[in-house]
C-alpha positions in Angstrom: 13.0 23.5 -9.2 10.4 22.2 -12.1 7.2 24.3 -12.8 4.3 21.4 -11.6 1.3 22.0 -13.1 -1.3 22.5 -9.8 1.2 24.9 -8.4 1.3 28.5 -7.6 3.3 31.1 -6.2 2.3 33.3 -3.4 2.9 36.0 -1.1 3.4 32.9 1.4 5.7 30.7 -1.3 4.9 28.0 -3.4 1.1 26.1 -2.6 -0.4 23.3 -4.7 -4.4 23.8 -5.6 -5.9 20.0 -4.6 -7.8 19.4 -7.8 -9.8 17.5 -5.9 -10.7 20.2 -3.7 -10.3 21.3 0.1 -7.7 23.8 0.8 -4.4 24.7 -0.9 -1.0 22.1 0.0 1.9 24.0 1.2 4.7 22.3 -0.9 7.9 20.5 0.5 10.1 23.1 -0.5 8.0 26.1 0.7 8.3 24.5 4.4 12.2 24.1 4.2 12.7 27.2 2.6 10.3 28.9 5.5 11.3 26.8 8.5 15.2 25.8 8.1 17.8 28.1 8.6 20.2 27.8 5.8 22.1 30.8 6.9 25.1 28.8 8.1 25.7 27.8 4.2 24.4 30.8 2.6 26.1 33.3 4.5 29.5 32.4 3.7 28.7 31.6 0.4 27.3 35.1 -0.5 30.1 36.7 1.1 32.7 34.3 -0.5 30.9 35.5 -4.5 31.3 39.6 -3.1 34.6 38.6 -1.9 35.9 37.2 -5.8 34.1 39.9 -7.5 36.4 42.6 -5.8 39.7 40.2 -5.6 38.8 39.3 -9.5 38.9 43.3 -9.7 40.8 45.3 -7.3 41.8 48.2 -8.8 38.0 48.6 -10.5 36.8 48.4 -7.8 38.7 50.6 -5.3 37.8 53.5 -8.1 34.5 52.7 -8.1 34.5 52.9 -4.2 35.6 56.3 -4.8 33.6 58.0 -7.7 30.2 54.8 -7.6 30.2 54.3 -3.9 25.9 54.2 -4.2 26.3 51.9 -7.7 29.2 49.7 -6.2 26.9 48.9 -3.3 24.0 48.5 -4.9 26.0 45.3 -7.2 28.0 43.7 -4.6 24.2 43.7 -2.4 22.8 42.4 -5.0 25.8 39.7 -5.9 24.3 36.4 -4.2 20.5 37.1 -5.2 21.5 37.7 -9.0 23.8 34.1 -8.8 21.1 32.1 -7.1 18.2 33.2 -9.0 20.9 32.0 -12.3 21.4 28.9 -10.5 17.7 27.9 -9.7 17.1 28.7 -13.6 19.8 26.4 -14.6 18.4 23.8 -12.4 14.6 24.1 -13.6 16.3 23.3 -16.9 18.3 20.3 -16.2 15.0 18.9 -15.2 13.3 19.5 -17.5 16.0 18.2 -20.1 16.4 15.0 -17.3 12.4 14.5 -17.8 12.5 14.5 -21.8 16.2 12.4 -21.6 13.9 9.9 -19.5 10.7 10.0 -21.5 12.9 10.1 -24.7 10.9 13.3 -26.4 12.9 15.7 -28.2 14.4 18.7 -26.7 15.4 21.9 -27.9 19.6 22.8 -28.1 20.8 24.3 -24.4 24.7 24.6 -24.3 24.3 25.7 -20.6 22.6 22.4 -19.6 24.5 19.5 -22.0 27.3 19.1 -19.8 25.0 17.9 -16.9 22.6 15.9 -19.7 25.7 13.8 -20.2 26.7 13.6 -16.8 22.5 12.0 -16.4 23.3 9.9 -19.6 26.4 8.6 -18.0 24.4 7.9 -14.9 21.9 5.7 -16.7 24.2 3.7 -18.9 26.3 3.0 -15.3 23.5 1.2 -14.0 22.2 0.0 -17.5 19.1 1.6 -17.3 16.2 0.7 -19.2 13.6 3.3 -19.5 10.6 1.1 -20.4 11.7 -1.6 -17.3 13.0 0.4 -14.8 11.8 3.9 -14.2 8.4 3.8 -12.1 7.3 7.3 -12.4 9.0 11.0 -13.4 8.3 14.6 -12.6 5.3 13.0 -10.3 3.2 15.4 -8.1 2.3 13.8 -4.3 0.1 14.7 -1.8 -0.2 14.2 2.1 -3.8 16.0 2.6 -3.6 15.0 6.1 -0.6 16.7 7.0 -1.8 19.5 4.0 1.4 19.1 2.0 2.4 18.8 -1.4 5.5 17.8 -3.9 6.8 16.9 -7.1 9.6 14.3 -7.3 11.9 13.9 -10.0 12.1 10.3 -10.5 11.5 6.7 -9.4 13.8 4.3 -10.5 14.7 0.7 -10.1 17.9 -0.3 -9.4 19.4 -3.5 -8.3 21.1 -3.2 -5.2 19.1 -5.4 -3.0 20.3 -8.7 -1.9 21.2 -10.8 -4.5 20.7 -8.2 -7.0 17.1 -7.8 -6.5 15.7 -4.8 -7.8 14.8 -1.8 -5.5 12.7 1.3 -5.8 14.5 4.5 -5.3 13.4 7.9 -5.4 15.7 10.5 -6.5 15.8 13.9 -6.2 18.4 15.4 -8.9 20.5 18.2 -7.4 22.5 20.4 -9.5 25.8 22.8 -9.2 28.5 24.5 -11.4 30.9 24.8 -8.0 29.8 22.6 -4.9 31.7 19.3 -4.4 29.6 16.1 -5.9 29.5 15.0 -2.3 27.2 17.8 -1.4 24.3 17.1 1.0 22.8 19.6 2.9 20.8 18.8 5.9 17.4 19.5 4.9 17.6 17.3 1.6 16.8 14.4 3.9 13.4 16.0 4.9 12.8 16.7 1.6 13.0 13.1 0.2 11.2 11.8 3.4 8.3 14.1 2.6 7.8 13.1 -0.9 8.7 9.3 0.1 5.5 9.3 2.8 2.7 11.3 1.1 0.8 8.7 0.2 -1.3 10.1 -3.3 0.3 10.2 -6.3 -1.6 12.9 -9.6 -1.6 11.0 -12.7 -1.9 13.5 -16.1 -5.7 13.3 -15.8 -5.8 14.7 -12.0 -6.4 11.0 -11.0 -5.7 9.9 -7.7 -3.6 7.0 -7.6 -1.6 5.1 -4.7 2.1 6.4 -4.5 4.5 4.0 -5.6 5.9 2.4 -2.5 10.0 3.1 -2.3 12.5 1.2 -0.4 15.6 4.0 -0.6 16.1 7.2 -1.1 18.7 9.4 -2.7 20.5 12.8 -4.1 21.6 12.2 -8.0 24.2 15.2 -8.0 25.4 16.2 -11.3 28.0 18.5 -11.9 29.6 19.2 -15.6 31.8 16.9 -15.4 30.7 14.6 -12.7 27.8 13.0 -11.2 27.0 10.8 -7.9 24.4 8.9 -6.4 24.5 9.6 -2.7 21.6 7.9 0.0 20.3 9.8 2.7 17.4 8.6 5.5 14.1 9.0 4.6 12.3 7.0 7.1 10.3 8.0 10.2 12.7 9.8 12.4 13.6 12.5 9.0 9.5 12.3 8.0 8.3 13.7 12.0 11.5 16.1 12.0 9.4 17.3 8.4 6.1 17.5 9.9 7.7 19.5 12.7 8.9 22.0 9.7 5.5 21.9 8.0 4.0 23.2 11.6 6.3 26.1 12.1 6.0 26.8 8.1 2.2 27.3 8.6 2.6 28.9 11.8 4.9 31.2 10.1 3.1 32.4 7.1 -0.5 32.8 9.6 1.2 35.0 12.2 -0.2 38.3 12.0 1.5 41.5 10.4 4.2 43.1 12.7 2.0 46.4 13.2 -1.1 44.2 14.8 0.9 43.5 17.9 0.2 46.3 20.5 2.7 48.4 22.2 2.0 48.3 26.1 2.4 51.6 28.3 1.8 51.9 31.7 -1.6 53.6 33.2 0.2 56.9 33.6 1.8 57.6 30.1 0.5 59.5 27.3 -1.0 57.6 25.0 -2.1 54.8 27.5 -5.4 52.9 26.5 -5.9 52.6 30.4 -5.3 56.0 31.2 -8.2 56.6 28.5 -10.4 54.2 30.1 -9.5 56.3 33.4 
């Protein structure tokens, strides 16, 4: 995840100030994160990281159960936060590298992120990319201010793979991993890319509102350090009202009130009863 510049973080997750005004734009991947249960991946995967830190280290570990317990507890807890907060940093630099690679401005040495750099570099000279022809539009910020909503994509690119070679807008959203297969999709990427896909304002450096570029496909560039693929999910209607459906449960979500404003009903006879007091 990049840094966009009309973001923010909250107590709620990530919102977009409209520099145009009106209210704050819940971003794409504030609704996901709120409204899609990714427990079905995440659980076994955080269990899977505690389970090789003590097979990596069984006899360590075993006497640290016995003379650490509190300590050994307080690691292995803390295990699958501490790897995916690595992971999301890792990422936020591979797009920024991917964003200089396409704009061809100079970036600064990152032995962490060149293996996935090359695996981009190998994408683009695949499809014989040429920056000044082909790409549409990078590290863009949309916005549906109907649907209050907001995103940054990662790039626009033309590719020929419509009928007789005729070229094609795609938007791509780059995903990467050290340890997940390059087949990879998770179910809410589709929502993601259909969000971004329909908002229909596009921010321009100045805060300028421009029409967003109009794409035909949509797709995940996975890159891992040594491999890369370009996979196409759906993006049209059906994936966009199964996002709006998320963006309603999102909001409802971060308005409901706090758990200690919901009143705790007696009856008439108890102690403590607001009708007895009215009695």
């Amino acid at each position: 995840m990049t840094n966009p510049r009309h973001a923010r973080d909250t107590e709620r997750g990530r919102y977009y100030t409209d520099p145009a005004g009106g209210p704050d734009l819940i971003s794409v991947t504030n609704v996901l994160g709120t409204a899609v249960n990714k427990s079905f991946a995440l659980v076994p995967w955080g269990a899977g990281l505690v389970a090789d830190h003590v097979i990596a280290d069984p006899i360590g570990t075993a006497r640290r159960a016995r003379s650490e317990q509190t300590a050994l507890r307080k690691l292995l807890v803390a295990l699958p936060s501490g790897t995916a907060e690595k992971a999301s940093n890792l990422g936020t630099r591979v797009h920024k590298r991917a964003e200089k690679l396409v704009l061809g401005t100079p970036h600064p040495a990152d032995p962490e992120v060149e293996p996935y750099a090359q695996q981009l570099a190998r994408f683009f000279r695949l499809w014989r990319i040429d920056f000044d022809r082909d790409v549409e539009a990078t590290e863009t910020t949309v916005f549906h201010r109907q649907y209050g909503y907001a995103g940054t994509g990662d790039l626009w690119l033309w590719l020929p793979t419509g009928r007789f070679r005729r070229r094609q807008l795609w938007l791509i959203d780059y995903k990467t991993s050290a340890k997940k297969p390059v087949h990879t999709v998770y179910a809410e990427q589709p929502m993601q890319l259909a969000a971004l896909r329909h908002a229909p304002v596009a921010l321009l450096a100045d805060d300028t509102d421009i029409d967003a570029p109009r794409v035909h496909r949509t797709a995940l560039l996975n890159l891992r350090p040594n491999s890369h693929r370009l996979i196409e999910v759906p993006s049209g209607r059906p994936v966009f009202r199964a996002f709006l459906g998320a963006v309603r449960t999102a909001r409802y979500v971060h308005g409901a009130p706090a758990a200690s404003a919901y009143p705790t009903i007696l009856p008439p006879w108890a102690p403590g009863s607001t009708d007895r007091k009215a009695a």
